[in-house]
C-alpha positions as CSV (number, residue, x, y, z in Angstrom):
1,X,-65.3,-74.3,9.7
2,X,-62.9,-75.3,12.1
3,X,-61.0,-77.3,9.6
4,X,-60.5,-74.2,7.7
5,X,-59.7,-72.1,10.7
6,X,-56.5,-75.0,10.8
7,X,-55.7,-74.4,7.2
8,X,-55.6,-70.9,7.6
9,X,-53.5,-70.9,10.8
10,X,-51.1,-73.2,9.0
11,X,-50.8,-71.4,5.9
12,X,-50.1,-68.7,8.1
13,X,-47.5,-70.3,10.5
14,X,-45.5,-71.8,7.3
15,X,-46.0,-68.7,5.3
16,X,-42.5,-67.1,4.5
17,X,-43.9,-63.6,4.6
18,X,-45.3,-62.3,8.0
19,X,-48.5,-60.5,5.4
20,X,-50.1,-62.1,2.8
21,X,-53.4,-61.4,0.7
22,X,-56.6,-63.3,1.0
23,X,-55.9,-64.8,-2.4
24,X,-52.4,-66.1,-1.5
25,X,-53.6,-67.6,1.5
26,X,-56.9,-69.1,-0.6
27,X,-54.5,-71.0,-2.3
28,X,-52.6,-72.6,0.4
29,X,-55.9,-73.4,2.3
30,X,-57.2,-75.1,-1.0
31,X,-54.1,-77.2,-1.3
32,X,-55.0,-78.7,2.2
33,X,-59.3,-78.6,1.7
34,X,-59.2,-78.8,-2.1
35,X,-63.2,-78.8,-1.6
36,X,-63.2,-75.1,0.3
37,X,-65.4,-72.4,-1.1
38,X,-63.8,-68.7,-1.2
39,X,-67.0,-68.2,1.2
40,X,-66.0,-70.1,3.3
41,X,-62.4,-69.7,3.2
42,X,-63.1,-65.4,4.1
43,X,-65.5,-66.3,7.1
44,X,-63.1,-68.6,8.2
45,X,-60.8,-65.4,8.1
46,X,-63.1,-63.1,9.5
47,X,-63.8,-65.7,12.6
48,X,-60.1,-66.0,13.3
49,X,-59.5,-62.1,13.3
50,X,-62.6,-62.1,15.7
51,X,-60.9,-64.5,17.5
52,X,-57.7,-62.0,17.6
53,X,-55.6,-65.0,16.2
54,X,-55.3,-63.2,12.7
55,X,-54.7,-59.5,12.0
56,X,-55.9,-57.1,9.2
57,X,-53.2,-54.8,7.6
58,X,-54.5,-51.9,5.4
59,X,-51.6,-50.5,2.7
60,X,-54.3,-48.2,1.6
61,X,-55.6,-49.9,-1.5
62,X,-55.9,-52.9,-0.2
63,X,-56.2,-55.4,2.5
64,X,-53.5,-57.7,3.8
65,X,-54.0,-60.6,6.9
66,X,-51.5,-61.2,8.7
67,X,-50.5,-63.9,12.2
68,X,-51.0,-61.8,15.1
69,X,-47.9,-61.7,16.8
70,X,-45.8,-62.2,13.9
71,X,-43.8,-59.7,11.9
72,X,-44.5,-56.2,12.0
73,X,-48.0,-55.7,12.9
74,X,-49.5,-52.7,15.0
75,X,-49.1,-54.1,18.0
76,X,-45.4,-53.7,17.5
């Protein structure tokens, strides 16, 4: 788990958009833990948002994640 927490907060950190969907960033995670289940991958997500390191961002239809902190959020 905390190896994919990494992977996500890298993906996120390199990521040239400040939003990205859970299947952009399933991708980058898998090119760094080619062995990471999309299970595992969205509890990962789900920790890090509990941890208040990661962000949701609802457009209406559909769920975005996004680095606290980082671009336009609604904190801003």
């Amino acid at each position: 788990m905390e190896e994919l927490k990494k992977a996500i907060l890298e993906f996120a950190e390199t990521n040239k958009k400040s939003k990205f969907y859970f299947s952009d960033m399933e991708k980058g995670v898998k090119k760094i833990v080619p062995t990471a289940s999309t299970r595992d991958i969205k509890k990962a997500a789900t920790a890090l948002v509990g941890e208040e390191k990661l962000i949701y961002f609802s457009t209406g239809s559909s769920t975005m994640y996004g680095l606290k902190g980082r671009g336009q959020t609604e904190d801003h």
